[in-house]
C-alpha positions as CSV (number, residue, x, y, z in Angstrom):
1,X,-53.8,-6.5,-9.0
2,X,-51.1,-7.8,-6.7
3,X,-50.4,-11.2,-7.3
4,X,-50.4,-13.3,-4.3
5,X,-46.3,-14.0,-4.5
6,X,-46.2,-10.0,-4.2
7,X,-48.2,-10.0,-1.3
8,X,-46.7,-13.1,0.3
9,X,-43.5,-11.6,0.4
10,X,-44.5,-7.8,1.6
11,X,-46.3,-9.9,4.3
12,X,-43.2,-11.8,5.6
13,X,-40.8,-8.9,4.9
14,X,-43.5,-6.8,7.5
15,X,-44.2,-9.6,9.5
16,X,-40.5,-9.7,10.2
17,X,-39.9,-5.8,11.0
18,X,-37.3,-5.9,7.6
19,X,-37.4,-2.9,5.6
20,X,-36.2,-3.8,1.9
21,X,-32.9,-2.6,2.3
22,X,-32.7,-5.7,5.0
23,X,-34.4,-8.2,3.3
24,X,-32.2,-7.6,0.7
25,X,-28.9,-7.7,3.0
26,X,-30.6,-11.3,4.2
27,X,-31.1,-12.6,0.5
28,X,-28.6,-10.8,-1.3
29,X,-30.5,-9.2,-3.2
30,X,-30.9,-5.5,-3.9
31,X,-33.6,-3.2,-2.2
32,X,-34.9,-2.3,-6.0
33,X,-35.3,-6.1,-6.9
34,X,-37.3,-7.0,-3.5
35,X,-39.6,-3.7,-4.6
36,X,-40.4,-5.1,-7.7
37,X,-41.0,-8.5,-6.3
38,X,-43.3,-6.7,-3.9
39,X,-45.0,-4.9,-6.5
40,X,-45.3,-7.6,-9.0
41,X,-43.6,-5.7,-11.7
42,X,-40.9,-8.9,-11.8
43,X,-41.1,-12.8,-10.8
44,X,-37.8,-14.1,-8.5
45,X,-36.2,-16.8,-10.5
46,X,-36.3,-20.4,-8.8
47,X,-33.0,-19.8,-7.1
48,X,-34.2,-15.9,-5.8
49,X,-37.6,-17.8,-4.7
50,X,-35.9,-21.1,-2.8
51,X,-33.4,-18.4,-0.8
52,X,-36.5,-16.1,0.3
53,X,-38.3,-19.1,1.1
54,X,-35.1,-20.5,3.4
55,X,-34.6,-17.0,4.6
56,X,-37.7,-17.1,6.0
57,X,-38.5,-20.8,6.4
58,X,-41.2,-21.0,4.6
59,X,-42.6,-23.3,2.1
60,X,-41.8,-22.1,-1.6
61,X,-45.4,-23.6,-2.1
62,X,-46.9,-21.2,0.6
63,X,-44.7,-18.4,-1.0
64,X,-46.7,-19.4,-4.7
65,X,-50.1,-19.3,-3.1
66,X,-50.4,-23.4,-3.8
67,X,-50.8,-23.8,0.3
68,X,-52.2,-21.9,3.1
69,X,-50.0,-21.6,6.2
70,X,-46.7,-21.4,5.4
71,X,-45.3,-20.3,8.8
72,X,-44.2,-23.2,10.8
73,X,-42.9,-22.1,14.4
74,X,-39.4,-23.0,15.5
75,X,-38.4,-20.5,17.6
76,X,-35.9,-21.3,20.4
77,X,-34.3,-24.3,18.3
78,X,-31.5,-24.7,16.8
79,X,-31.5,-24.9,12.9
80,X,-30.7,-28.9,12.6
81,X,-33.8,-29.1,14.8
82,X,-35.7,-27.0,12.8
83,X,-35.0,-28.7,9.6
84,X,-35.2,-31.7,11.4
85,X,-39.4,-31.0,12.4
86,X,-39.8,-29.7,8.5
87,X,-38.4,-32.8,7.2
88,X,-40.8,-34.6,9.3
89,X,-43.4,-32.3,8.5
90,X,-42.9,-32.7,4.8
91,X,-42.3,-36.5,5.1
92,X,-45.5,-36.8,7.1
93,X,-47.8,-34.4,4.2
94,X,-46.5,-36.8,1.6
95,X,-47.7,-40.1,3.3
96,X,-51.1,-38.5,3.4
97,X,-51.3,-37.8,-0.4
């Protein structure tokens, strides 16, 4: 069984129209490494999982299965905006808690 990392990142990888040779050009990482995180045959180390998760912009909590909906919109702004709303975003989930 797939674990849900595995999946996660076959998902976004598709999602984003890479094959594995260019996810791995965007993560520096080879095309053999991204297949056996796909397949679940190996686990990305913390720093492997926080690039993919940048890469990407994704939560490394959404890419662990810990929450839901990891994708967060931010076409058409510029990355200080963009980190700007997930600062928010992740100040604003932490009041709540």
């Amino acid at each position: 069984m797939i674990s849900i990392l595995a999946k996660r990142l076959q998902e976004l990888r598709l999602k984003n129209n890479l094959s594995q040779l260019q996810m791995g050009q965007r993560t520096n990482l080879s095309p053999s490494v991204i297949s056996s995180y796909e397949t679940g045959a190996r686990t990305p180390s913390l720093e492997n999982l926080i690039t993919i998760a940048t890469t990407f912009r994704v939560s490394t909590d959404y890419l662990l299965g810990l929450e839901h909906s990891g994708c967060l919109d931010t076409d058409g702004l510029s990355e200080e905006e963009a980190e700007a709303v997930r600062t928010l975003l992740f100040a604003l989930k932490k009041r709540t808690l």
